[in-house]
VMD Tcl script that draws the C-alpha trace (Angstrom):
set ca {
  {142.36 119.81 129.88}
  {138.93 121.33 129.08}
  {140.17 121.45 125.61}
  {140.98 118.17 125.68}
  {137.71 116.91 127.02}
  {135.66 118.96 124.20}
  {137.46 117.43 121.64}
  {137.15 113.98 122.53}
  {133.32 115.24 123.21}
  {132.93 116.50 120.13}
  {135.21 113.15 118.15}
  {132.40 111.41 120.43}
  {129.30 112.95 119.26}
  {130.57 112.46 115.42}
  {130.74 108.80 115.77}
  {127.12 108.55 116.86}
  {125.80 110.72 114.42}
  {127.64 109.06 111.67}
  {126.23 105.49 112.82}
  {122.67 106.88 112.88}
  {123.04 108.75 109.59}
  {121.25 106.35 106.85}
  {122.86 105.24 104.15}
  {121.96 103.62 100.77}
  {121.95 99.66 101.69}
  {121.88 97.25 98.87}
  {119.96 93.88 99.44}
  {119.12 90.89 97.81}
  {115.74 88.70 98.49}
  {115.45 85.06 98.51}
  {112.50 82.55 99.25}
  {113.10 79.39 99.41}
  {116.78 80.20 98.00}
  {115.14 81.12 95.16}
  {115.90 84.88 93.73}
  {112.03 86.58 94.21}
  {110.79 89.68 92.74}
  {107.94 91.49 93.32}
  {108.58 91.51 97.07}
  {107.61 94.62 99.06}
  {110.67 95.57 101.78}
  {109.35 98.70 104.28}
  {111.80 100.59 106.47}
  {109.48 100.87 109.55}
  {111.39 103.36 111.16}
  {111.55 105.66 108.15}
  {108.29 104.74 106.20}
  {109.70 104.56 103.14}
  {110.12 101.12 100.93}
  {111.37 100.00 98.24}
  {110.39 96.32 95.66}
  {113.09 93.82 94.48}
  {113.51 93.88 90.99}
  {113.59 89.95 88.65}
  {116.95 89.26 90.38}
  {115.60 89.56 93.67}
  {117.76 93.22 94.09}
  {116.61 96.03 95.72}
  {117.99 99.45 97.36}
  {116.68 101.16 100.68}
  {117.33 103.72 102.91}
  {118.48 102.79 106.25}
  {120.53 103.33 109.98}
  {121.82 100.73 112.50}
  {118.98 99.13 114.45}
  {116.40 100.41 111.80}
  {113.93 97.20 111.25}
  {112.60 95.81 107.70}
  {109.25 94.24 107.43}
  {108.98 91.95 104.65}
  {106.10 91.01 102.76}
  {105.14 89.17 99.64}
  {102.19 87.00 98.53}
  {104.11 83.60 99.38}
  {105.37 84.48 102.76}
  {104.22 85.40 106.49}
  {105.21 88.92 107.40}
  {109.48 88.87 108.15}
  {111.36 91.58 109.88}
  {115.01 91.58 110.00}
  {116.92 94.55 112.05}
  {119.34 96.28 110.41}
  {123.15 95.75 112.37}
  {126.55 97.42 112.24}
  {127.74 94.74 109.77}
  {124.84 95.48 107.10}
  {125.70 98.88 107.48}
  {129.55 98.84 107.14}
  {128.72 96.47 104.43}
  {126.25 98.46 102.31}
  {124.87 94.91 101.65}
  {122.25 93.06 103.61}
  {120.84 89.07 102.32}
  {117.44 88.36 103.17}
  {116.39 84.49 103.34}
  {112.35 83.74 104.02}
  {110.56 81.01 103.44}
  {107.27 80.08 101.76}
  {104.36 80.01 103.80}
  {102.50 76.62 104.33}
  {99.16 76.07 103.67}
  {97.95 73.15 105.76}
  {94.37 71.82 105.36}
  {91.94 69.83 107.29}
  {91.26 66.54 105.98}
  {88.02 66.41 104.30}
  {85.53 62.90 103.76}
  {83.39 63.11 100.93}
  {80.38 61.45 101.35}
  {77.65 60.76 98.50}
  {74.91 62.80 98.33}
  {71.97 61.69 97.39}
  {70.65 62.30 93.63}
  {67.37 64.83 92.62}
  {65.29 61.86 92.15}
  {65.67 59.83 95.16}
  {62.96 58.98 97.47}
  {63.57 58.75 100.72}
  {62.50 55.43 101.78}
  {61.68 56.25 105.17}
  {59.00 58.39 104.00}
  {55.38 57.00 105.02}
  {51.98 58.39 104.00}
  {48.90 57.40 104.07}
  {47.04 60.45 102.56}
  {44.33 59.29 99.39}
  {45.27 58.93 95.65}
  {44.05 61.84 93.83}
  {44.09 61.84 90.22}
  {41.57 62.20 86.86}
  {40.14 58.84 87.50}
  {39.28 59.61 91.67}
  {38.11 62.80 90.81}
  {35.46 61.32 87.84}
  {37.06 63.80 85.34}
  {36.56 63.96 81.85}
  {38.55 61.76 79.43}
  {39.99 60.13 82.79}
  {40.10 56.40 81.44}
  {41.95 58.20 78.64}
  {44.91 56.85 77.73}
  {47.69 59.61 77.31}
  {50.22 59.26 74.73}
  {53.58 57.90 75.67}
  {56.36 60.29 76.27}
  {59.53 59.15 75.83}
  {61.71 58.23 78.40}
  {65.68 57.66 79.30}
  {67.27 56.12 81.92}
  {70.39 57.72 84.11}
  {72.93 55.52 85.98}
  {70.73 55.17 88.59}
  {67.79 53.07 86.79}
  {65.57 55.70 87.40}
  {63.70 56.48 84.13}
  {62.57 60.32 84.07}
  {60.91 61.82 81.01}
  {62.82 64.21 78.22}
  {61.01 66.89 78.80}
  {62.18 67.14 82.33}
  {65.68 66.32 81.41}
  {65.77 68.51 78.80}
  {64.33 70.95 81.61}
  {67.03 69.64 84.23}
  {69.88 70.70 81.87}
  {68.59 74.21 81.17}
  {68.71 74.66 84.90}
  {72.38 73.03 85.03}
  {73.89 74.86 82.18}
  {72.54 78.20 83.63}
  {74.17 77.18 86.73}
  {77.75 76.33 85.28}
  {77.77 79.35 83.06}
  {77.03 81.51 86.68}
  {79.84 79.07 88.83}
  {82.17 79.98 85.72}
  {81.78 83.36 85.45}
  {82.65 83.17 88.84}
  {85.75 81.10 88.63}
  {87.04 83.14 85.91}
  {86.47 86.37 88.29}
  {87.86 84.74 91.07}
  {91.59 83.72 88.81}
  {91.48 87.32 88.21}
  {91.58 88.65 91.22}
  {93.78 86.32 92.68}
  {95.87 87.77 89.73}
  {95.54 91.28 90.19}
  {96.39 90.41 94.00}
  {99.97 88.56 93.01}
  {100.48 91.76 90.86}
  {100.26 94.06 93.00}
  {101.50 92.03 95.90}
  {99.65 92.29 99.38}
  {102.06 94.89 100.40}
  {100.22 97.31 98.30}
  {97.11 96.81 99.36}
  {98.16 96.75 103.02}
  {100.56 99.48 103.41}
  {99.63 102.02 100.03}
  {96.05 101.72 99.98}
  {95.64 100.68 103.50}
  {93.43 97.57 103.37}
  {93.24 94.99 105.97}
  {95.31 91.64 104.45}
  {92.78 89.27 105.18}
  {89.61 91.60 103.67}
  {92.08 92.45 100.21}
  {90.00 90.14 98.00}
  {86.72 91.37 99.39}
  {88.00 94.82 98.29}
  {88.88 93.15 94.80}
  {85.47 91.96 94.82}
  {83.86 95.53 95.20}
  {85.74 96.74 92.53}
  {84.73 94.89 90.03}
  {82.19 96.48 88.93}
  {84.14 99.59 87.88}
  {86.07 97.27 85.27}
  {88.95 96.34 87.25}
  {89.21 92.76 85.40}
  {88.89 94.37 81.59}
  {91.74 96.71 82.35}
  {93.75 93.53 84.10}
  {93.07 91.45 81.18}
  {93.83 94.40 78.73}
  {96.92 95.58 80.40}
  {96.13 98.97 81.21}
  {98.05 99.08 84.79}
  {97.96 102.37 85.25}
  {94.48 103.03 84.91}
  {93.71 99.63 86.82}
  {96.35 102.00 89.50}
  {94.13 104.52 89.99}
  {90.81 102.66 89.87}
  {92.21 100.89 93.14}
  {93.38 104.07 94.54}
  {89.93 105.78 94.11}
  {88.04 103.01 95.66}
  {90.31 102.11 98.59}
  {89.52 106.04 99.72}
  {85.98 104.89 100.58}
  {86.48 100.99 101.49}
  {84.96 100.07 104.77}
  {87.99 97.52 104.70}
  {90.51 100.33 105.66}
  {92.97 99.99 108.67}
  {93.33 101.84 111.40}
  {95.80 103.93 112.77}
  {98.30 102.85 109.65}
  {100.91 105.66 108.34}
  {103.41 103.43 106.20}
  {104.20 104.70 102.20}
  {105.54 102.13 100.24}
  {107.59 103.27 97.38}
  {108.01 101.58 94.41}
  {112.02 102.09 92.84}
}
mol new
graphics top color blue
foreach p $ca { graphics top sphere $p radius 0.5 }
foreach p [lrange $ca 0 end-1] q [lrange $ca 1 end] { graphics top cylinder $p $q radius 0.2 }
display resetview
């Protein structure tokens, strides 16, 4: 009888540890039914991840009841718990969808141009010019300067149009400088996928493009723009070492396969 009772102890004890030994599980990702690369899948329970490839396919370690966080650019974090189907299976399909990006309504209203007055305005503080003042050459007669008139009827003078437009141009050369950095880290972020940045490098999700921001200045656009993603790697590795963006009390590694 106790012989008996061992082995069915010991048959016992073999199931369990077979269902709890991981195994190799194949998986596909879609969003919006759509096959989706790039897309970072983490075994929490393991820390270990892996990245679907073009097709959307990707290969992870995994046991019954061990859950998968999910995360790409396009979607809101996703876990989905690993069951005795998926594992008898060797095949799990993951469906997400898009996140939403819902914005307030906003009423434009006209501002008012540089060379308004406002009417309101009342003063009754003394003329003071050349003539008041008894200067010389006061009842001089200046030459004309030429003028223009903008769309408003106001006529200003060339000189501080001309003047104007310096100022203007300097200022859309800065706001597209800026636009153009901006694209580019929004670029390097989709590369790289927020995964990366939150579970490799350890950077909170919503401070990632702050991070981006910092790092421009040691070239991380020029080696974007020339390719170079290794060395674009290990820039962002270097600097997320001493980012005051960094989590806390984070111990995931993301592989890539």
């Amino acid at each position: 009888m106790r012989k008996l009772l061992l082995v069915l102890f010991i048959s016992f004890s073999c199931v369990i540890i077979a269902q709890n030994t991981p195994k190799i599980i194949m998986g596909t990702v879609f969003i919006d039914s759509i096959a989706t690369q790039d897309v970072h899948i983490i075994n929490k329970k393991m820390a270990l991840g892996a990245v679907s490839n073009e097709n959307g396919y990707f290969e992870i370690l995994a046991a019954e009841n061990n859950s998968l966080l999910i995360s790409h650019l396009n979607l809101e974090y996703k876990e989905v718990t690993i069951t005795k189907e998926h594992i008898k299976a060797k095949n799990i399909v993951i469906f997400v969808n898009s996140k939403t990006h819902m914005l307030d309504e906003v009423v434009l209203e006209k501002q008012p141009g540089i060379f308004e007055v406002d009417k309101d305005i009342h003063t009754n503080a003394p003329v003071i010019n050349a003539k008041t003042l008894k200067l010389p050459y006061a009842n001089v007669k200046p030459k004309d300067e030429k003028t223009v008139k903008i769309q408003s009827g106001v006529a200003i003078s060339l000189t501080g149009l001309i003047n104007a437009l310096n100022g203007t141009n300097k200022l859309r050369r800065q706001l597209k400088k800026i636009t153009i950095e901006d694209k580019n880290i929004e670029k390097i972020r989709k590369h790289f996928t927020d995964g990366f940045f939150v579970y490799q490098l350890k950077i909170e999700k919503e401070k990632i493009n702050q991070f981006l921001e910092g790092c421009i200045s040691k070239g991380i656009i020029n080696l974007y723009t020339k390719n170079k993603v290794l060395e674009l790697t290990a820039v962002l590795i270097e600097n997320s070492k001493t980012s005051p963006y960094l989590l806390e009390n984070e111990h995931i590694r993301v592989t890539k396969n």
